[in-house]
C-alpha positions in Angstrom: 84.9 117.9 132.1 87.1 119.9 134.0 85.2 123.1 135.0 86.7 127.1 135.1 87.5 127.7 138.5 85.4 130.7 137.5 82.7 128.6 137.1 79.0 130.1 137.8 75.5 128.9 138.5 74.8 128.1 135.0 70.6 129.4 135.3 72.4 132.7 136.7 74.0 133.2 133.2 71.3 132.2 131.2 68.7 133.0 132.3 67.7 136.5 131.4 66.9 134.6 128.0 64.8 132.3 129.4 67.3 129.3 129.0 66.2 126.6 131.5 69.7 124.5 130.7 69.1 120.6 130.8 72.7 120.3 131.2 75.8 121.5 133.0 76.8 125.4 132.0 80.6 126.3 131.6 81.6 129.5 131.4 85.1 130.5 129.9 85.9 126.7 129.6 89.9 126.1 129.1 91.0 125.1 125.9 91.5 121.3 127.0 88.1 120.4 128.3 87.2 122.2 125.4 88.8 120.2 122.9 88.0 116.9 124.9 83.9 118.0 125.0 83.6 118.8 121.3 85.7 115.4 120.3 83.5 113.0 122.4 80.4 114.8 121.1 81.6 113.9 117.6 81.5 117.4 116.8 85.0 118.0 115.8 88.5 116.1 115.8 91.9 116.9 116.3 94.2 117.1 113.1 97.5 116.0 113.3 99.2 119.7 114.3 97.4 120.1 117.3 94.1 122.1 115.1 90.7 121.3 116.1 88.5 120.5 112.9 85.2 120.8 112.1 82.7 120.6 108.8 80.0 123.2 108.4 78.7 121.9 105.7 76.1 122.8 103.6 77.7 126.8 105.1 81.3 126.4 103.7 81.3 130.9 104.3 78.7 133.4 104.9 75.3 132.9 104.7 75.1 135.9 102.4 71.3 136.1 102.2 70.2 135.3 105.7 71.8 137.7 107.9 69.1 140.8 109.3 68.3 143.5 111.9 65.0 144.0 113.7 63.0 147.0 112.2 61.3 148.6 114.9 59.5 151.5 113.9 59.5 152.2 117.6 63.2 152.0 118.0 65.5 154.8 117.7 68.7 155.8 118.0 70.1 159.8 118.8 66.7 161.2 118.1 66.5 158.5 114.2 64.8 155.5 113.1 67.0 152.4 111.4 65.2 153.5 108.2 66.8 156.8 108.5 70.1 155.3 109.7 70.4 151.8 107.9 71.7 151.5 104.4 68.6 148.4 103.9 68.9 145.7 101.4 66.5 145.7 98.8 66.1 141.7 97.8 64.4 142.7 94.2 67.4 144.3 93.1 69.4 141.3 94.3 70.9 143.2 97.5 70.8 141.6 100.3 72.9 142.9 102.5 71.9 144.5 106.3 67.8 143.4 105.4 65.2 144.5 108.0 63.0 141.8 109.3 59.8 142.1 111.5 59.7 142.4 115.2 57.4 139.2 115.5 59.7 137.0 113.2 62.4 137.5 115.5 60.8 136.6 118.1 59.6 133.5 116.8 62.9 132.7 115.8 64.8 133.3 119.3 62.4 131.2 120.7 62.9 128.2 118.9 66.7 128.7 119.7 65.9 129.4 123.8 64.0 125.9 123.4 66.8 124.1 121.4 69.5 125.7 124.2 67.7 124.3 127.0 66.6 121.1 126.2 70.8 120.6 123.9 72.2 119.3 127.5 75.6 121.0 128.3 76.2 124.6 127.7 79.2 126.9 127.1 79.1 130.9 127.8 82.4 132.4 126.8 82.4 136.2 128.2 84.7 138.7 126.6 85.7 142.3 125.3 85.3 143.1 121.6 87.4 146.3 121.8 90.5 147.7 123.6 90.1 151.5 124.8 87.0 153.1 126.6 85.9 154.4 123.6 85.2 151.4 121.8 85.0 148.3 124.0 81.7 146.0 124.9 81.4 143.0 127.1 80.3 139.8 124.7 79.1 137.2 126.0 78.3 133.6 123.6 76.2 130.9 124.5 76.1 127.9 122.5 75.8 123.9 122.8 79.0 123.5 120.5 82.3 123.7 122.3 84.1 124.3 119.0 82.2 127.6 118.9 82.7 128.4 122.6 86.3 127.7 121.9 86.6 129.9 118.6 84.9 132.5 120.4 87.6 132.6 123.0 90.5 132.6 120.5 88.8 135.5 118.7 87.6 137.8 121.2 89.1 139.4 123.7 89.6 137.5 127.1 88.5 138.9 130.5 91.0 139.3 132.9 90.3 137.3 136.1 89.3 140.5 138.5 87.3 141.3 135.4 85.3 138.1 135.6 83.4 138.5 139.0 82.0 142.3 137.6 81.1 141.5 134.4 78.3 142.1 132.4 77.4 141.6 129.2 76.8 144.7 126.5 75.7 142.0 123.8 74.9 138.2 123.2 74.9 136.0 120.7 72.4 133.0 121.1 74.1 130.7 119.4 72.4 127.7 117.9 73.5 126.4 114.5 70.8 123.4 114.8 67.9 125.1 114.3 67.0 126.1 110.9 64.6 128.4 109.8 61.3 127.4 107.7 59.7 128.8 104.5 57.4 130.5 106.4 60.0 132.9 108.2 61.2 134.5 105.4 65.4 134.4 105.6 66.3 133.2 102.4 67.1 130.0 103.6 68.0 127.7 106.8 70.1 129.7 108.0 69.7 133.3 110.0 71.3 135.5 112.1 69.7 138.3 113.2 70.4 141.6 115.2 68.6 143.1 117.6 70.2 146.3 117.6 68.2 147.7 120.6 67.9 144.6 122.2 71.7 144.2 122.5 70.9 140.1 121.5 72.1 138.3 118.2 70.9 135.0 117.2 72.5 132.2 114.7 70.9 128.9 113.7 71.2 127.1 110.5 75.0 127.4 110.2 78.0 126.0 111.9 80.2 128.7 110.5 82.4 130.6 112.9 82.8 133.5 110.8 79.0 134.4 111.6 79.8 135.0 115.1 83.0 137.2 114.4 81.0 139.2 112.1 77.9 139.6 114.4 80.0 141.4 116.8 81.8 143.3 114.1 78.4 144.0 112.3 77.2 145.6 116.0 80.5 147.7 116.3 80.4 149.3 113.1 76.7 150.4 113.8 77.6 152.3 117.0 80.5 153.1 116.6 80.5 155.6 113.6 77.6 157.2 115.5 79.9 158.1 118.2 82.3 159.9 115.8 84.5 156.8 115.8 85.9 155.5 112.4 85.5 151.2 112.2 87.0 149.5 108.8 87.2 146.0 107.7 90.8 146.1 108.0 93.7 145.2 109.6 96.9 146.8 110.7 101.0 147.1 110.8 104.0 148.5 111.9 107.4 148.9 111.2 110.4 148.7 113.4 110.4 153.0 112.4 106.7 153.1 114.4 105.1 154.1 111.7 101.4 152.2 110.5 99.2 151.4 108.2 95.9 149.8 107.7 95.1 147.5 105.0 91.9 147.4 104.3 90.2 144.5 102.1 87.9 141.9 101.3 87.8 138.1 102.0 90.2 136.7 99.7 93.0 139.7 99.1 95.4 139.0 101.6 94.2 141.5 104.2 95.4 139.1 107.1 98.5 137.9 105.8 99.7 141.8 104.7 98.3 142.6 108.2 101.2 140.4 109.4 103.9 141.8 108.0 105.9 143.9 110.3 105.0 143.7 113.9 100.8 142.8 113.4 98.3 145.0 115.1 94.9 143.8 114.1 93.9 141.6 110.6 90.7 141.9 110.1 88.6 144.3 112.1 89.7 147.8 113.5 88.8 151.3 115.4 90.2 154.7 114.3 89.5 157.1 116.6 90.9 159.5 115.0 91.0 162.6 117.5 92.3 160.2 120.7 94.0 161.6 123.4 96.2 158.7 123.4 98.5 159.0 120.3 99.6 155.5 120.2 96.1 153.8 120.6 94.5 155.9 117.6 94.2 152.6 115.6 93.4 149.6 117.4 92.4 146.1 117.3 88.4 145.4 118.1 89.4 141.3 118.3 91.9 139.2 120.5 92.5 136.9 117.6 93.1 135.7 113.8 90.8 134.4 111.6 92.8 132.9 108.5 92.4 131.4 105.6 94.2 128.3 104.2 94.0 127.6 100.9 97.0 126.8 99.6 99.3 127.8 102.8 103.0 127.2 102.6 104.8 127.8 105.6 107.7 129.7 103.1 104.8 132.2 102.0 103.3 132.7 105.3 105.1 131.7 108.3 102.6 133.7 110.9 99.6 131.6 109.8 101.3 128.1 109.7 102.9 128.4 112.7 100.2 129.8 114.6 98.0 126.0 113.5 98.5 124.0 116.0 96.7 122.7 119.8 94.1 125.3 121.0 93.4 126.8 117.0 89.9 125.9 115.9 90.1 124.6 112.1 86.6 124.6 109.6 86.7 122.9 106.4 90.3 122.0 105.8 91.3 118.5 103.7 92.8 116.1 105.6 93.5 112.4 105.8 92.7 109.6 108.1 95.4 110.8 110.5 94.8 114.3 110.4 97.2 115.1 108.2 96.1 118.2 106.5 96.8 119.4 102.7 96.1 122.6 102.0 96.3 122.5 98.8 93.2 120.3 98.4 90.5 123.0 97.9 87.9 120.3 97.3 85.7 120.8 100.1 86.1 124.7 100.0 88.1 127.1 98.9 87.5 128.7 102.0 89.2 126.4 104.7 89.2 128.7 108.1 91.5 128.7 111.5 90.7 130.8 114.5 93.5 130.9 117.1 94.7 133.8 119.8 96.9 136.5 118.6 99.3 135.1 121.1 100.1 132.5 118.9 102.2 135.3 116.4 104.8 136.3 118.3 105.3 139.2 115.9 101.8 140.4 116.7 101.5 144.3 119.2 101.0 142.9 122.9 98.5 146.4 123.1 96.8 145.3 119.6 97.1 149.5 119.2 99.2 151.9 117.4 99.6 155.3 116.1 98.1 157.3 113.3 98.4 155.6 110.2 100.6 157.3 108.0 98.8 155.3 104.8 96.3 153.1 104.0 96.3 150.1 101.3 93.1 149.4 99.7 93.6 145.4 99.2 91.8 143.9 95.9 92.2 141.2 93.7 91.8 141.9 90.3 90.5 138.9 88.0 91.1 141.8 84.9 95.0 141.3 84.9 95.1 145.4 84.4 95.2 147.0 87.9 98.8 147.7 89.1 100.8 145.6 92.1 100.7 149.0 93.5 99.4 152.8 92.9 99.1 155.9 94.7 95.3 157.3 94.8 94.3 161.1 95.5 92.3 161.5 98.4 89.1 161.5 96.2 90.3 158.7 94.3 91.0 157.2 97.5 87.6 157.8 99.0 86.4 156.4 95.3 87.5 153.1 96.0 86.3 153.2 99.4 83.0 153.8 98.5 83.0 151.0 95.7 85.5 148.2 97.3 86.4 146.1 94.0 87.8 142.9 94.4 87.4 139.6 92.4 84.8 137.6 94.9 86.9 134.2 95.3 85.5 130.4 95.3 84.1 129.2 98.8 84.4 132.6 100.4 80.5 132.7 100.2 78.0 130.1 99.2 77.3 129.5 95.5 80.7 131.2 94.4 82.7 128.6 92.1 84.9 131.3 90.4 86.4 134.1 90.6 83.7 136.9 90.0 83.9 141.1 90.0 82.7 142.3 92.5 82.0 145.5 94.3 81.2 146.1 98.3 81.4 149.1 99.6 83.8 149.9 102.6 85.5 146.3 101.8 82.6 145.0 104.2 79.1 146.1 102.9 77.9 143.3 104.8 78.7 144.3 108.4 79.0 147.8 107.5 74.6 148.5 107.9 74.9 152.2 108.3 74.6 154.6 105.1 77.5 155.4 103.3 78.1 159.2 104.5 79.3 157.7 108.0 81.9 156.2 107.0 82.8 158.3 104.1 82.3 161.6 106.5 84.9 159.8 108.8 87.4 158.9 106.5 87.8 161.7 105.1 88.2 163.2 108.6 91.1 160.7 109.4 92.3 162.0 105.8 92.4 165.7 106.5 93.6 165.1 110.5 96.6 163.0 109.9 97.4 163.4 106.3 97.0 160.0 105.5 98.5 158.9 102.6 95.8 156.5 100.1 97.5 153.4 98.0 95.6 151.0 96.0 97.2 147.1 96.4 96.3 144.4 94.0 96.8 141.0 95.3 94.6 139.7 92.5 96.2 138.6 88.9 98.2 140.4 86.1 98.2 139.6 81.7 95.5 137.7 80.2 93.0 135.4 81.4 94.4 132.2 80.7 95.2 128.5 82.3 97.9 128.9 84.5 97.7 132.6 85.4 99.0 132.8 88.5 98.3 135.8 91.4 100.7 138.4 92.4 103.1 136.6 94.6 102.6 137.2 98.2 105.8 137.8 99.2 105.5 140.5 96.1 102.7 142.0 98.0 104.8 141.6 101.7 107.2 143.9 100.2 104.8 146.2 98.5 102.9 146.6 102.5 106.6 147.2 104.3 107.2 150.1 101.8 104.6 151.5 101.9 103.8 151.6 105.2 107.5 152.6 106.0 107.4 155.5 103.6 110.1 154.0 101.3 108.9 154.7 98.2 110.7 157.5 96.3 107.6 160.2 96.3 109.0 162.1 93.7 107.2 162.8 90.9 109.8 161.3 88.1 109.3 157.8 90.1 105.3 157.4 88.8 103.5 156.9 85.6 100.0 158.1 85.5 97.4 155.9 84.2 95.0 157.9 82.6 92.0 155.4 82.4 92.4 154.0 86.6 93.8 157.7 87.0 96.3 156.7 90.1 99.8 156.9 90.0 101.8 154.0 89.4 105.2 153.6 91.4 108.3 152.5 88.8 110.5 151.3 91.4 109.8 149.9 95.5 112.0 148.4 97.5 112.7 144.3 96.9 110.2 144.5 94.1 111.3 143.8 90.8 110.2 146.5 88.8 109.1 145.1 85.8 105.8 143.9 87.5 104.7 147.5 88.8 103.2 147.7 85.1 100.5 145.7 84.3 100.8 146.5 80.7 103.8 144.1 80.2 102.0 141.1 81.5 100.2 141.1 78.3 101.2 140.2 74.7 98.6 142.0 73.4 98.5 145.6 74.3 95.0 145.7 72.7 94.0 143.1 74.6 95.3 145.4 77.7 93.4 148.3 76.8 90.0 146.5 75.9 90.1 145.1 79.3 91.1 148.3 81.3 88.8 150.1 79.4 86.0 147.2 80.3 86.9 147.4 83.6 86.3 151.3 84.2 82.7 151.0 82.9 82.4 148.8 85.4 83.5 150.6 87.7 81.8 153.6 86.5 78.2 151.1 86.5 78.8 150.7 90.4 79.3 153.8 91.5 76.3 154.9 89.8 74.3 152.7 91.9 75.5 153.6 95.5 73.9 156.6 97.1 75.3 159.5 98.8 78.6 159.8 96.9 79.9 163.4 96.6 80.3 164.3 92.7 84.2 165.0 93.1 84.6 161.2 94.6 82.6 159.8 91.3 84.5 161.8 88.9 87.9 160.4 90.3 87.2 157.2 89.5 88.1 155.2 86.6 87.4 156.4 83.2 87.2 154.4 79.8 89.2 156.4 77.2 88.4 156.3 73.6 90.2 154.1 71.6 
């Protein structure tokens, strides 16, 4: 292997976690000796565009059970505990999100992984920035056996500069050791865990080979301190439009959020900060990540040009049909529905050099509705807004998680319940704080399907949705009144014309044959939606009563 010319005493990297390395260490490996490490391991191969593959099987997405923080009742942070901070999961009820696990489990765990990292030969420390201003930014630092992951972790973070290297210090680590799986005995739910150590500034993964854990470990950490801080953190990405003006698009796995993200000029797809009262007015939204994490299914280089280009040598690729020469198909979804990249925003020459921008001047709530009755688009109130916030409906889509196999309602609150472990009023506070500073306008996008459920249903058609984003976000909608409907049951108003949009779709009604049918399902729908926010905590009475309402029939 060709080492960095920044290359370090391994033990002097490692060895605060009491790593004794068998091996060579490599820190911030290029992308060739990367590629040439993990292909003679056998740990991944290179597809024919340039992509370096791997499987992570049985973990095809999340591990949506295992993932924890340390509860130390010991620990606290600005004069509170994590139990009077953490919105815990309660496994009875069937919520597992942000669980707490016990001091002396983690510890048993991390030190099964130090003794798999020292005695797995060759090493890899990638050291970045997740975050761009002052405000928000930590040093990262990975360590891991797998130089697929050291090389996703490099196209995903943020890379050091080189008078940065020699200074450094990491803020956070992730011990990184998808071969060692958990037993019975230690209580996550299954092989797989990865598990925060919020004061400990220390993450640790075994049991899964799926990169998305280690984007979302970082992401999980950020929007813990963050909010504390006064700073606003979405799972969301981010546009502009050759006017200036922004918009985030908020969403979960599944609705498009990346591929929106990349319409205009792309600021961030996935993961965000808003701090909202920044000195600097053209870094008050900006990009927590260096890089794209995309999925595949079904990518046509027509529909999404950004993506498919950006596929080629120096892109990590997870789960993605191909043949014996590495010639992919996208539209085989028979290992996953969930087929991943991971490559550097420099590979969308589209995408903000600074990764920051302005103010938004609206946001689009992204979900995909499996009902057929939500609108392509609709304006929300700022408590309606904040409604759908709080509840994040989507239809959960096949692979994104394991044991999903169809589409399936869904709620998560912020769009990112998972890596969002604070209670609610943090973000909600802070949202409505962006709301009130900026005037924000709030728009509700549905990427999902309209008209009954039936075989050959198809979604809203992306480049549908591209046009829905760039009007929006470039405030070219006609605002007045005589251009919206008001649906009385979802109680949002619903454009009647945008810009390249044929107008016909922009009512959801005339997808369906049955107008019955229509209002059965709406009306189904809104009780679910009214179930959901029942069950959250927190939520101001004015944000539950302008959500969706059943009418009588």
């Amino acid at each position: 292997m060709t080492e960095s010319r920044h290359f370090m005493d391994g033990r002097t990297l490692v060895a605060d976690f009491d790593i004794r390395p068998s091996g060579v260490v490599y820190r911030n490996a290029d992308v060739n000796s990367l590629y040439q490490a993990a292909i003679q391991t056998g740990q991944a191969k290179r597809l024919h565009n340039g992509a370096l593959v791997q499987d992570t099987t049985p973990y095809f997405g999340r591990a949506a059970k295992s993932s924890f923080y340390v509860n130390d009742p010991n620990v606290q942070f600005q004069g509170k505990s994590l139990d009077d901070l953490m919105a815990w999961g309660n496994p009875d009820a069937n919520e597992f999100d942000n669980l707490p696990i016990a001091p002396e489990v983690y510890t048993r765990l991390r030190q099964r992984v130090t003794e798999h990292l020292s005695s797995a030969g060759d090493l890899y420390v990638n050291d970045a920035w997740s975050g761009r201003t002052e405000t928000s930014r930590i040093g990262v630092r990975v360590i891991t056996a797998r130089p697929a992951s050291a090389l996703f972790a490099r196209n995903i973070f943020l890379r050091l500069q080189d008078d940065e290297l020699g200074r450094f210090r990491p803020d956070w680590t992730i011990l990184h050791a998808p071969d060692v799986c958990a037993e019975p005995s230690d209580g996550t739910n299954g092989d797989a865990f990865i598990i925060t150590d919020l004061s400990g500034g220390v993450t640790i993964i075994g049991g899964t080979r799926y990169h998305g854990q280690i984007k979302k470990s970082i992401f999980s950490v950020q929007n813990f301190r963050l909010p504390l801080r006064g700073i606003l953190t979405m799972h969301a990405g981010a546009s502009e439009g050759n006017g200036g003006l922004s918009a985030i698009h908020a969403g979960l796995s599944g609705t498009g959020k990346t591929t929106l993200s990349n319409t205009g000029f792309p600021v961030a797809d996935d993961q965000i900060v808003v701090d909202i009262h920044s000195t600097d007015h053209n870094a008050v939204v900006s990009n927590m990540e260096g890089g794209q994490y995309a999925k595949t299914e079904n990518l046509r280089r027509d529909k999404e040009p950004e993506t498919f280009d950006a596929i080629k040598h120096g892109t990590t690729a997870e789960n993605i049909a191909h043949d014996a020469d590495g010639i992919v198909d996208y539209a085989d979804s028979s290992i996953t529905a969930n087929g991943r990249v991971g490559y550097p925003l420099e590979y969308v020459p589209t995408a903000k050099e600074t990764g920051t921008t302005q103010a938004p001047s609206n946001i689009t709530f992204l979900t995909a509705d499996g009902f057929g009755v939500l609108p392509p688009v609709a304006r929300l109130s700022a408590a309606g807004g904040m409604f759908h916030f709080a509840c994040g409906f989507t239809s959960k889509m096949p692979g994104t998680e394991k044991g999903i196999n169809e589409p399936l309602p869904t709620f998560s609150s912020f769009f990112g319940k998972p890596f969002m472990p604070l209670k609610p009023i943090y973000y909600m506070d802070l949202l409505n704080e962006l709301i009130e500073t900026h005037g924000t306008e709030l728009w509700l996008v549905n990427t999902g399907w309209l008209g009954a459920n039936a075989p050959g249903r198809k979604r809203v058609d992306i480049l549908v949705s591209k046009a829905i984003i760039n009007a929006v976000r470039d405030n070219q909608i006609d605002m007045n009144d005589d251009n919206f409907w008001y649906d009385p049951v979802f109680r949002m108003q619903v454009p009647k014309t945008v810009p390249g949009v044929d107008s016909a779709i922009l009512d959801p009604k005339n997808a369906w044959n049955d107008q019955g049918a229509y209002r059965d399902n709406a009306n189904k729908l809104a009780d679910i939606f009214s179930r959901a926010v029942g069950q959250l905590q927190g939520i101001p009475a004015h944000v539950v009563e302008a959500g969706p309402k059943a009418l009588a029939l």
